[in-house]
C-alpha positions in Angstrom: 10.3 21.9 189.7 11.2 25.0 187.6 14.1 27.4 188.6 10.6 30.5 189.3 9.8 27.5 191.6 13.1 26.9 192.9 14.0 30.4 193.4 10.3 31.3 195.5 11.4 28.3 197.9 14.9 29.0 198.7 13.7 32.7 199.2 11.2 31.8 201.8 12.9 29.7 203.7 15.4 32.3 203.6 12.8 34.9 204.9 11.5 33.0 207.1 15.2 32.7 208.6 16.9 35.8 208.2 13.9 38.3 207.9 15.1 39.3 204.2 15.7 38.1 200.9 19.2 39.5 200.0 22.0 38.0 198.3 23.8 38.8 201.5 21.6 36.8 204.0 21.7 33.9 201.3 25.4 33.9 201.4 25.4 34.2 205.2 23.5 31.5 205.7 24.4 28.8 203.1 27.9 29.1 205.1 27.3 29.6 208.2 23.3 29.1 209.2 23.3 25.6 210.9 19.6 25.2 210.5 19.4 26.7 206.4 22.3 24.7 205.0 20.0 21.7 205.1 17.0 23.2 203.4 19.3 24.9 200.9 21.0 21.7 199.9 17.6 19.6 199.7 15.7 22.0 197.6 19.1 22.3 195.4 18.8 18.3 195.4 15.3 18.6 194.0 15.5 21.0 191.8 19.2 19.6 190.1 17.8 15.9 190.1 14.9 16.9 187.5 17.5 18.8 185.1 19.1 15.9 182.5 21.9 18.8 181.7 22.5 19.3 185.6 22.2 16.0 186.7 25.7 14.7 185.7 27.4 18.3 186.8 26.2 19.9 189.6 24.0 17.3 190.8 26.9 14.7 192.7 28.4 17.9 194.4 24.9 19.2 195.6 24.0 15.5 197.1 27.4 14.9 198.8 26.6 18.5 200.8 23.3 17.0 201.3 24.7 13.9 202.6 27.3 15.4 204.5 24.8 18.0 206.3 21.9 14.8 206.7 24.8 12.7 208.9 26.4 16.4 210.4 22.8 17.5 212.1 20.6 14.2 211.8 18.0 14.8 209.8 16.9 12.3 207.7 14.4 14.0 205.2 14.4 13.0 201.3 15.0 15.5 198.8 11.8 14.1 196.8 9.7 15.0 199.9 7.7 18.2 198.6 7.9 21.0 201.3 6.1 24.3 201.0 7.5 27.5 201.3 8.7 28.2 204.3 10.7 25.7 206.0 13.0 25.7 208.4 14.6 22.8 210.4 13.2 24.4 213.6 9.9 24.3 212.5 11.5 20.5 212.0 12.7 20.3 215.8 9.2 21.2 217.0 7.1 19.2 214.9 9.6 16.6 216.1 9.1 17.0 219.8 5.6 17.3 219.1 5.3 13.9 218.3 7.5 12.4 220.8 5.9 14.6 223.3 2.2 12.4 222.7 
C-alpha cells in the first residue's frame, strides 16, 4: 500500500463517519470516535508494516494502539485483511448480526 492509497482509505472511512474530510473531523475522531479508532489504527498497521524505514519506528507504537483498541471493543480483524474504502465498525456490527441472525 502506498501513502495516495493510504491517505484515500483513512479519508473514506472518515467520510463515511463524520460526513467530511477535514483535519478537524480526523483529529476528532482518532481521539474520541469509538467506532474510527479501530479502522484508523488497522489501516495505519497496514500501511506502516510494508515500509522497512517505518517498520522499526512507528510501526510497534501503531500495533500496540491496535492491540489495545482490538481487546478494548472486541474486534478481532487482521490488519493484512484488505478492506475497501469505506469502512466502518458499524457496517462491522451489522454484518455481524447478519450472520448470527441466520
Amino acid at each position: 500500500m502506498d501513502y495516495q492509497e493510504y491517505k484515500y482509505l483513512i479519508q473514506s472511512d472518515l467520510y463515511r463517519l463524520a460526513g467530511n474530510q477535514k483535519i478537524s473531523a480526523l483529529i476528532r475522531n482518532v481521539l474520541f470516535g469509538e467506532s474510527y479508532k479501530y479502522i484508523f489504527w488497522m489501516r495505519t498497521c497496514r500501511f506502516l508494516r510494508e515500509k522497512p524505514w517505518l517498520t522499526y519506528s512507528i510501526y510497534p507504537i501503531a500495533l500496540l494502539m491496535l492491540r489495545h483498541y482490538s481487546y478494548k471493543y472486541g474486534i478481532g480483524i487482521p490488519f493484512t485483511t484488505e478492506i475497501g474504502s469505506g469502512f466502518t465498525s458499524t457496517t462491522l456490527a451489522v454484518s455481524l448480526c447478519t450472520l448470527t441472525a441466520r
